[in-house]
C-alpha positions in Angstrom: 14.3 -19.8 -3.5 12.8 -20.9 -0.1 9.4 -19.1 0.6 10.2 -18.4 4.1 12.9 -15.8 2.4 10.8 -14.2 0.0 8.4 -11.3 -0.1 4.8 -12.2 -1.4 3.3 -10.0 -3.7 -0.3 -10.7 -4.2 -1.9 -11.0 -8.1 -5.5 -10.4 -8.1 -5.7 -8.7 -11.3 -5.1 -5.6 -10.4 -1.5 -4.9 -9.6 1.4 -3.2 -10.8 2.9 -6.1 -10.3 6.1 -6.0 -12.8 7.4 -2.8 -11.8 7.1 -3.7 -8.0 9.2 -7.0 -8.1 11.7 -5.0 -10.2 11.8 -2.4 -7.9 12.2 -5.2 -5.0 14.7 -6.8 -7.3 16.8 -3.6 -7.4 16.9 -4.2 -3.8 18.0 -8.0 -3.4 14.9 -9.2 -2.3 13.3 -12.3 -3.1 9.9 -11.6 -4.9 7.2 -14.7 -4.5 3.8 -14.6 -6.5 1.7 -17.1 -4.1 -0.6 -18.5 -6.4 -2.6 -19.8 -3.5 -3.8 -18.0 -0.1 -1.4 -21.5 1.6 1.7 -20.0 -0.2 1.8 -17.4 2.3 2.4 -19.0 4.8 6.2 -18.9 5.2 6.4 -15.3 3.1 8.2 -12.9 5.3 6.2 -9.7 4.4 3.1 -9.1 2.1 2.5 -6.3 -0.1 -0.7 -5.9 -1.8 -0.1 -3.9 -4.9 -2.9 -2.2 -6.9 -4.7 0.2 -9.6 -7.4 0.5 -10.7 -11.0 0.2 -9.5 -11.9 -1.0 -5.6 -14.1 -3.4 -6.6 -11.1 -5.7 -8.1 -10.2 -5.9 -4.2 -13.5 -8.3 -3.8 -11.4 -11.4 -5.1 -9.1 -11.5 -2.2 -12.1 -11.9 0.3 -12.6 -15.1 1.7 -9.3 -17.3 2.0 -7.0 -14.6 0.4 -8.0 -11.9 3.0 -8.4 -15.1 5.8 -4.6 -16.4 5.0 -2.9 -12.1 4.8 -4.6 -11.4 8.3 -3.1 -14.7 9.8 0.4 -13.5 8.7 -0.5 -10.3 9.7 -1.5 -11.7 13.2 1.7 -13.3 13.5 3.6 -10.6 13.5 4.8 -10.6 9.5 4.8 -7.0 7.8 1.9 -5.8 5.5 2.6 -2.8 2.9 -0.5 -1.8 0.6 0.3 0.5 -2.2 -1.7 2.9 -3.7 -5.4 0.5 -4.2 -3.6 -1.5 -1.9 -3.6 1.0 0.6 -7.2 1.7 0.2 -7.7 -2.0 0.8 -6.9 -1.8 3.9 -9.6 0.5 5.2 -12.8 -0.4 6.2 -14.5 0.6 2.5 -14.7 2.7 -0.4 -17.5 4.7 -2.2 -16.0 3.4 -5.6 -17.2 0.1 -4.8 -19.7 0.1 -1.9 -20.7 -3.2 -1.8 -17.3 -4.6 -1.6 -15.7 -4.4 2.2 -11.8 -3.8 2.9 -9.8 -5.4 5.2 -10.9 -3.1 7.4 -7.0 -2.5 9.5 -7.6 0.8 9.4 -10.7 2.8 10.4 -12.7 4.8 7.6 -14.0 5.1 4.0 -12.2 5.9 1.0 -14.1 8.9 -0.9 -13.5 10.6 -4.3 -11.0 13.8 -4.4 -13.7 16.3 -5.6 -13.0 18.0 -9.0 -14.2 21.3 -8.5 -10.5 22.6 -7.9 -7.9 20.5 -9.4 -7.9 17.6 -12.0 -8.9 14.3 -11.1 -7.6 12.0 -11.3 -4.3 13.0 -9.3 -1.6 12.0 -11.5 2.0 13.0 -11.2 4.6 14.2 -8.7 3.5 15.7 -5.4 4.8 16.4 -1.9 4.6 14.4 1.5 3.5 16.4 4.5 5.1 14.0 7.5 2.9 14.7 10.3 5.2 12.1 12.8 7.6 9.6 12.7 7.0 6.0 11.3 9.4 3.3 10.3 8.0 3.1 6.8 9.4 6.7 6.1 12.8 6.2 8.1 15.1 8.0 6.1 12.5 10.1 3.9 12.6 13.6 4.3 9.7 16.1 4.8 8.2 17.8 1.4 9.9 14.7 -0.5 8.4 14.4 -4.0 6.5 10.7 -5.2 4.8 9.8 -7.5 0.3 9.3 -7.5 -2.2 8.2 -9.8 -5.5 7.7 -8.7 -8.9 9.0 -7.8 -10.1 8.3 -4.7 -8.2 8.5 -1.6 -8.6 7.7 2.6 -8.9 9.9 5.2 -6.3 11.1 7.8 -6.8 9.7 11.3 -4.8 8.9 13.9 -2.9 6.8 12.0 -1.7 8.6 9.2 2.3 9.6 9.2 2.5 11.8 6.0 -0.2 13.5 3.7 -1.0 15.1 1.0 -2.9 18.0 -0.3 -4.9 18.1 -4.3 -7.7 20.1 -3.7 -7.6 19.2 0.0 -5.4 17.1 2.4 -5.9 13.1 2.0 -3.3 10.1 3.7 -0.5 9.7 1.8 1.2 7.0 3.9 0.0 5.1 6.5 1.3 3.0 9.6 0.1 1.0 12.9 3.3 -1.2 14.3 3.7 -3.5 10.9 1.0 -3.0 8.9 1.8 -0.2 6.5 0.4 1.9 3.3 1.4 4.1 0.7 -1.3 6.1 -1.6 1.5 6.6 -4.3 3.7 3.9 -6.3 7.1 3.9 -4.4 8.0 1.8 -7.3 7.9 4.6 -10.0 8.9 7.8 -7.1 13.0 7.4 -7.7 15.3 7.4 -4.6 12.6 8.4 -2.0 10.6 5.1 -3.1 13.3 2.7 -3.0 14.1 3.9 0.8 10.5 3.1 1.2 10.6 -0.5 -0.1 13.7 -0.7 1.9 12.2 0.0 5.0 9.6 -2.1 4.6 12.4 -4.9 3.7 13.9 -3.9 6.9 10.4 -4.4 9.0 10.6 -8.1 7.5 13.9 -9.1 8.6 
């Protein structure tokens, strides 16, 4: 398999990274695990998978986060799912010494308790507040699939969200940098169109 034809899904110790490259798998793709920030640098799209706690994020600064935003910069697609997604904001109370990649504006915050169980686990609806590329195909109210605790605030930048206890960004996009707050990997039909459109931002 030639790098420059694969997708690169990033290990730092965190990931959900089986169920992802099966999911990708089900789709044709070719699935690389760079085991080195240099490996990425013929990948045609990077997705940085996740659960778990913010603070695993801190092992992808330095050349990790140096070598993603260089693909990023050339114009290569970049899908964060669920921790990943967080990752990409500026921080997160969870862990507030550890800084994200800071694509997108904010901080993540808890999803407060007083109303509904935390943390969020199970099926829940997308509210799609515009179009975006990354939901091409996906239909309003569409049910996926969360687990997790904390969550990033809608902005500008936010295509669909979704409301425990109060509304939070459930998918997010700026020209081809992209993230998802649920696993798209364990949401069924409406998942795999997501993975495919992300496929279909890579080439």
């Amino acid at each position: 398999m030639s790098a420059a034809s694969a997708i690169a899904l990033i290990d730092y110790g965190a990931g959900n990274l089986t169920s992802v490259r099966k999911a990708l798998a089900a789709l044709g793709a070719d699935v690389l695990v760079p085991a080195q920030p240099a490996d990425l640098a013929d990948a045609r799209g990077v997705i940085v998978p996740g659960v778990g706690h913010f603070g695993a994020t801190a092992r992808l600064q330095g050349a990790w986060t140096d070598a993603i935003l260089a693909r990023v910069g050339e114009g290569r697609p970049l899908l964060g799912i669920c921790l990943g997604m967080q990752w990409l904001y500026e921080s997160s109370d969870e862990a507030p010494d550890v800084p994200g990649l800071g694509l997108f504006s904010g901080n993540c915050y808890k999803l407060r308790a007083d109303a509904v169980k935390v943390p969020h686990v199970g099926w829940n609806d997308l509210h799609i507040d515009h179009p975006s590329s990354i939901l091409d195909g996906v239909a309003d109210r569409s049910q996926v699939y969360f687990t997790h605790s904390y969550v990033a605030p809608a902005t500008n930048d936010t295509a669909a969200t979704t409301d425990h206890g109060a509304r939070f960004a459930a998918v997010v996009q700026r020209g081809h940098v992209a993230g998802v707050q649920f696993h798209p990997e364990k949401s069924g039909e409406v998942g795999l169109q997501i993975l495919r459109n992300f496929l279909a931002m890579a080439g």
